[in-house]
N, C-alpha and C positions, 0 to 999 in steps of 0.2 A: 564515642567509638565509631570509626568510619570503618564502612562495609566497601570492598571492590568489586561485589557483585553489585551493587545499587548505582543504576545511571538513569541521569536522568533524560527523557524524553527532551522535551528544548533544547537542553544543552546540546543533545546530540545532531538534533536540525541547525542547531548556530552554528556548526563546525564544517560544514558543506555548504557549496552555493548551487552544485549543479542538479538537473532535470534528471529524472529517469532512473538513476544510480543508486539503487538502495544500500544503503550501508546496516550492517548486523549491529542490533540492539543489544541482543541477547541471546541465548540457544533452553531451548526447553525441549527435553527428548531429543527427536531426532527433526526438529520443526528448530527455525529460524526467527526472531523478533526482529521485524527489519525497519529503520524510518525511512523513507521518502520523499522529496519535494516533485512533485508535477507539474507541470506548463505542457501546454500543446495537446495533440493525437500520439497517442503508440501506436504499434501497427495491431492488424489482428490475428491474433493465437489463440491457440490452446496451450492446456495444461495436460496431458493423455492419463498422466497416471496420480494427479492429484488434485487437491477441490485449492482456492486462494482466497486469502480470506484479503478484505481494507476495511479498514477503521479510518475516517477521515477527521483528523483532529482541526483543520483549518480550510474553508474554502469550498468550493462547490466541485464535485467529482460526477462525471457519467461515464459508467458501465457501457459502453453501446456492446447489446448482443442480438443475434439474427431477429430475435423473436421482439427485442424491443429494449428499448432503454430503462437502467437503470439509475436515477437521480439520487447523490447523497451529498450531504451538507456534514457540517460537525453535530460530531458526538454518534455517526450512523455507520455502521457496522454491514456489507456486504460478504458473502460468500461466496464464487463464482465454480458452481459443480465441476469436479474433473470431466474433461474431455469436451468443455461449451469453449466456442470460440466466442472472443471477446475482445473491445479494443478500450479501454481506459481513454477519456478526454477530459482536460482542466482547460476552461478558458482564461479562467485567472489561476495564480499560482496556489496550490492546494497543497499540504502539509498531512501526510497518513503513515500509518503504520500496515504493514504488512506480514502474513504470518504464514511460507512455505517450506516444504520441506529446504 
C-alpha cells in the first residue's frame, strides 16, 4: 500500500541542483521539513522570532557565529537560538535538512 505522505529524503535532493533554495519536505504543526544543498558563504542574519534547526546529512557545514564557529559533519544536528546572528558556510557541497517555522 503506498502512503502520499511518505517522501523520501534523496529522492527529494535528486530532484534540485541549485545552492541555497530549500524546498518543503514536509510540514509538521506549524514548522516546515525543508532539504537543502549548500555550496559557498550565506550572508549573515538573524532569525528575531525563532531558533533554526540543521541536521547535515552529507558534507562538512560551519555555523560561523560572533562568538565563534560552529563545525558539523553527517549525521550532526545544530540549533541556532532565535535572535543569534549567524552565517552558514560549505566549502564543498553539503546536503541538510532544515526545520523553520
Amino acid at each position: 500500500m503506498s502512503d502520499a505522505r511518505i517522501r523520501n529524503v534523496h529522492d527529494a535532493l535528486d530532484s534540485f541542483t541549485e545552492h541555497w533554495q530549500p524546498h518543503r519536505l514536509a510540514s509538521v504543526n506549524d514548522y516546515d521539513v525543508k532539504v537543502v544543498k549548500l555550496l559557498g558563504e550565506f550572508t549573515w542574519h538573524a532569525h528575531p522570532d525563532t531558533d533554526e534547526l540543521f541536521m547535515v546529512l552529507s558534507g562538512q557545514l560551519v555555523i560561523q557565529l560572533r562568538a565563534g564557529d560552529v563545525e558539523l559533519g553527517p549525521g550532526d544536528v545544530y540549533v541556532v537560538p532565535r535572535g543569534v546572528e549567524h552565517c552558514p558556510k560549505a566549502a564543498g557541497e553539503v546536503s541538510a535538512i532544515l526545520i523553520e517555522p
